[in-house]
C-alpha positions, 0 to 999 in steps of 0.5 A: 414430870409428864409421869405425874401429869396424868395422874394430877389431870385426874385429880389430887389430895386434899390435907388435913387442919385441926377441927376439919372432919374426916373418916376413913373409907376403909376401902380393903373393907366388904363392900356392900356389892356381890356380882358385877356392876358397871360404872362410867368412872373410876374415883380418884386417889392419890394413895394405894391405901385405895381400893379402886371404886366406881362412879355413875352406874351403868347397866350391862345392857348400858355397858354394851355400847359405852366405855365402862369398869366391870367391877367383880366381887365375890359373894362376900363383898369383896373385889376379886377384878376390876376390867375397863371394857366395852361389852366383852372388849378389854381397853388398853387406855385405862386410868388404872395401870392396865385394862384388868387387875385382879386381886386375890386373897389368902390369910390375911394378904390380898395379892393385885396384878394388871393385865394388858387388853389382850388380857395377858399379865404386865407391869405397872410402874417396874412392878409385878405384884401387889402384895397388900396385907389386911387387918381383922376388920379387912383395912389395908395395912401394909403394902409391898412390891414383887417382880415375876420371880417373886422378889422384892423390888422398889417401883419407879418411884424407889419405893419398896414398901408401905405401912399405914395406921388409922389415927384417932382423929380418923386421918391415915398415915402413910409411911413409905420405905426403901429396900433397904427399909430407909423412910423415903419420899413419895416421888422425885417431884414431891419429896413428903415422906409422912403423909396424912389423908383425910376423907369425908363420910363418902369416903372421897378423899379431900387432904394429902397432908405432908407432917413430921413428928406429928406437926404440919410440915413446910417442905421448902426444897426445890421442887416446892416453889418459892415459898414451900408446900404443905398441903394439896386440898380437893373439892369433891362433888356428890359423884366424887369427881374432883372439881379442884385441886389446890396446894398450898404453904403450912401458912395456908398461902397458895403454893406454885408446885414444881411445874408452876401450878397451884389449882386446876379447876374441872368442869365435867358434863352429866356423865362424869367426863371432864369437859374442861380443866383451868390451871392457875399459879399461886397468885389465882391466876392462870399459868404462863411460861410453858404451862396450858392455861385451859385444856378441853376435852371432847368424847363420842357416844361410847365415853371414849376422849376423841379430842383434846384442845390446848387453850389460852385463858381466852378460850383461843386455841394455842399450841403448847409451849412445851412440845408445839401440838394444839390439838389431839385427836383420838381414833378407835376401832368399832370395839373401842380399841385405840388405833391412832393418836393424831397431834395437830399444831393450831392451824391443824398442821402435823405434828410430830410425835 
């Protein structure tokens, strides 16, 4: 569960119903950038079909003082790093897997690594190396996963491998498989193996649709609440950030996941920053049991999270059912380095970790 929870605090997928347009965002595809720009945020994705792309330039005078990705591509558009820096410091409390990745290419392969904030070469998920594989027009194809010496390996999720196909109607398919080339699910918690997303004309992604032999399909297991998920929708803004993320039955009902959510609701301030998130059941209102209902986010000048405040629907801080803490506190370094993660119960009492 806490595996996925980042990931789904940033935002999740949206499916796709007959009539609904979509278009591919082609994102291994030259982009339209040479050299390096910054950018405040990363977009959210749910596939690593996904290149990663940046939201709300900055400039490099910009970048100096403020938490930023420096994006890197050569002279033909394509991306070659990406680091999450304050002026020449590497961070190491990124949203991509690690405070640099790097991609190279040959032939028809683009090969990706992630490096920690002392800029040396690490793991992401039990996984060494993204091994993509490109059609003529630059669109990931094909994906595989290696370790240090080059061998196949699954990621943490047991996947091995992965193949899409953009169909007529512009939805990618995504199909995963094992090592032992076995179709297999995306993860413990969401056990879709078909998949299909759809874009809109930006390239933000706005349905993760779960299918079996080209129909819409009802997965009833246990970790699909009481009445099966189908589909996870998302309402994208002009920048990209994703206001809500909703999941629901192939009926189109709203549907509890494992963790007895069915939408988050973002508020974000002028930079992009989530300032608030409301989570909801499947009758539209918020959580209870061992779910946060509201979580608040503070940051400082330089975008970096210095508080996070857990809330009843009320807007009364609580603590969480789950481990006692109320409110977290973030410290950094004068280059924006983390040195400390401080846990407070409500009457701001340490907690331990």
């Amino acid at each position: 569960m806490k595996l996925r929870k980042t990931a789904l605090l940033l935002g999740v997928v949206t499916l796709i119903i007959a009539g609904l347009p979509a278009c591919n965002q082609a994102p291994a595809k030259k982009s339209i950038n040479t050299g390096t720009i910054y950018y405040r945020n990363l977009l959210f994705s749910e596939t690593p079909y996904d290149t990663e792309r940046g939201s709300r330039k900055l400039t490099p005078e910009e970048a100096k003082d403020i938490n930023s990705y420096k994006f890197n591509y050569d002279n033909t558009g394509r991306l070659l790093s990406v680091e999450f820096v304050r002026g020449d410091q590497l961070l190491g409390y990124s949203s991509m897997g690690g405070a640099k990745i790097t991609y190279e290419y040959s032939d028809n392969k683009q090969i990706k690594h992630f490096f920690d904030e002392n800029n040396q070469p690490k793991e992401w998920g039990g996984v060494f190396t993204y091994e993509y594989t490109l059609d003529e027009g630059g669109t990931r194809k094909g994906l595989k996963f290696f370790n240090k010496e080059g061998q196949p390996v699954e990621d943490r999720n047991k996947i091995h491998s992965y193949v899409w196909v953009v169909l007529p109607d512009g939805m990618v398919q995504e199909k995963r498989y094992n090592l032992a080339n076995v179709e297999t699910i995306m993860n413990p918690f969401c056990p879709f193996y078909e998949l299909r997303f759809a874009y809109n004309d930006k390239g933000y992604v706005l349905r993760m649709a779960n299918y079996m032999a080209d129909t819409l399909y009802n997965c009833t297991a246990e970790n699909c609440g009481d009445i099966g998920v189908s589909y996870f929708e998302f309402d994208p803004d002009e920048y990209g950030d994703v206001r809500s993320f909703s999941v629901y039955n192939a009926t189109g009902q709203m549907s509890n996941l494992y963790w007895g959510w069915s939408r988050r609701v973002s508020k974000y301030d002028e930079n992009g920053y989530v300032l608030e998130t409301s989570v909801f059941d499947q009758d539209n209102e918020y959580v209870g049991g061992k779910s946060v209902p509201v979580t608040q986010n503070t940051y400082d000048k330089h975008g970096a999270l210095i508080e996070t405040r857990n809330m009843d629907k009320d807007r009364n801080i609580i603590n969480s059912p789950d481990d006692g803490v109320a409110i977290t506190e973030f410290k950094y370094d004068e280059k924006g380095k983390r040195t400390e993660t401080i846990r407070f119960d409500k009457d701001r009492v340490p907690v331990a970790k």
